[in-house]
C-alpha positions in Angstrom: -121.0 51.9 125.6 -121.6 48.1 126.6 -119.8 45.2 124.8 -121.0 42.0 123.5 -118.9 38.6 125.0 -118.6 36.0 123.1 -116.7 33.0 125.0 -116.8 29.7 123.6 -116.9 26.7 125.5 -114.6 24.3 126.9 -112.4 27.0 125.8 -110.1 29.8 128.2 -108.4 32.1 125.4 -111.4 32.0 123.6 -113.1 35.4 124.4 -114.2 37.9 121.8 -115.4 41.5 122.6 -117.1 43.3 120.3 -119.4 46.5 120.1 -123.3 45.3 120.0 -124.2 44.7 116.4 -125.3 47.9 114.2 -127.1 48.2 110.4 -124.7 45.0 109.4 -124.7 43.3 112.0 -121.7 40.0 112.2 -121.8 36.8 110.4 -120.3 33.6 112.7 -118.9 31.0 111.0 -115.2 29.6 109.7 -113.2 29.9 107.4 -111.2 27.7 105.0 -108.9 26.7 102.7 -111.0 26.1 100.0 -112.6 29.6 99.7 -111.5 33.5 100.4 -114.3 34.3 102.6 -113.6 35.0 106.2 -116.6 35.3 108.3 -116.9 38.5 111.1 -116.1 36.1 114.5 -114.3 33.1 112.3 -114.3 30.7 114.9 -111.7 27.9 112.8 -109.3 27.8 115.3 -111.9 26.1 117.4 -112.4 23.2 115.6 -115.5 24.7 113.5 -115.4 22.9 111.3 -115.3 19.2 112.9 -118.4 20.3 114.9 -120.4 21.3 111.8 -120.1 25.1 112.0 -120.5 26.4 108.7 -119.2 29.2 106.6 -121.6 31.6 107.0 -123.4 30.2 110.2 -125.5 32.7 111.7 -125.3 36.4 112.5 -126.0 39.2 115.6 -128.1 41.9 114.5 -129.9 44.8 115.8 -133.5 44.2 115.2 -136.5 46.5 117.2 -134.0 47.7 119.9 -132.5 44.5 120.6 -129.5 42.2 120.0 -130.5 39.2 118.4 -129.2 36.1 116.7 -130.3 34.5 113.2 -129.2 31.2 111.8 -128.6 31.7 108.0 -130.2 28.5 107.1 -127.3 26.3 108.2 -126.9 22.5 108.0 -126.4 21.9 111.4 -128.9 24.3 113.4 -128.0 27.4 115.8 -129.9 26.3 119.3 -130.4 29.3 121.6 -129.8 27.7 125.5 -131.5 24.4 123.5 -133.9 25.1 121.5 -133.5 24.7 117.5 -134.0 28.7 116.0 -136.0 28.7 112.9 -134.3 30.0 109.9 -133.6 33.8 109.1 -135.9 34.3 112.4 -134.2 36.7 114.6 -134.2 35.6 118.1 -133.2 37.6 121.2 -130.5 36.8 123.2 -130.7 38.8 125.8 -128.5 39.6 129.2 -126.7 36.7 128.4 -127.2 32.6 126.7 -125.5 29.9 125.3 -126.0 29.7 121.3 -124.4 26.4 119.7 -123.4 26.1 116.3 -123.3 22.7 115.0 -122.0 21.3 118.3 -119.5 24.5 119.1 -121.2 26.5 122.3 -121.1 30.1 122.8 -121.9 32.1 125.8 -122.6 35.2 124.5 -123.2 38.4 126.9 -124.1 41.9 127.2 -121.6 43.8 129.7 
């Protein structure tokens, strides 16, 4: 079974693997202090929050047979390799891109 990468920028610990989203897919975001939830890829220890990542961000789904990302109508955008997504539209991500949240880039992959 392949894996999704997710690798963030700038960044040479920071690599996630993680089996290609199901039904429920994962929520990215942060976490914090002031609240209990915890997102599925809680990318805090990056400095999410200085670069605008919010708590609930945007997500990898399954949707029509492919892996997708959806920004869940965040403050400060999810850009797929540049370009602004609309929100709650899911967009495919394909072999591999770079997704920024805020200003924190992924490179996300299919292996």
């Amino acid at each position: 079974m392949s894996q999704l990468v997710v690798r963030v920028a700038n960044s040479e610990n920071a690599v996630i693997s993680i089996d290609p989203p199901a039904a429920e897919g994962y929520v990215i975001g942060r976490s914090d202090e002031a609240s209990s939830y915890v997102p599925d890829i809680d990318l805090v220890q990056y400095d999410a929050r200085e670069k605008g990542v919010s708590r609930r961000h945007s997500a990898l789904v399954r949707f029509q047979g492919a892996t997708c990302v959806i920004d869940l109508n965040s403050v400060n955008g999810t850009f797929v390799d540049g370009k602004r997504l609309a929100p709650d539209s899911p967009h495919p991500i394909g072999r591999s891109c770079n997704v920024t949240l805020g200003t924190l880039t992924l490179s996300i992959s299919n292996t």
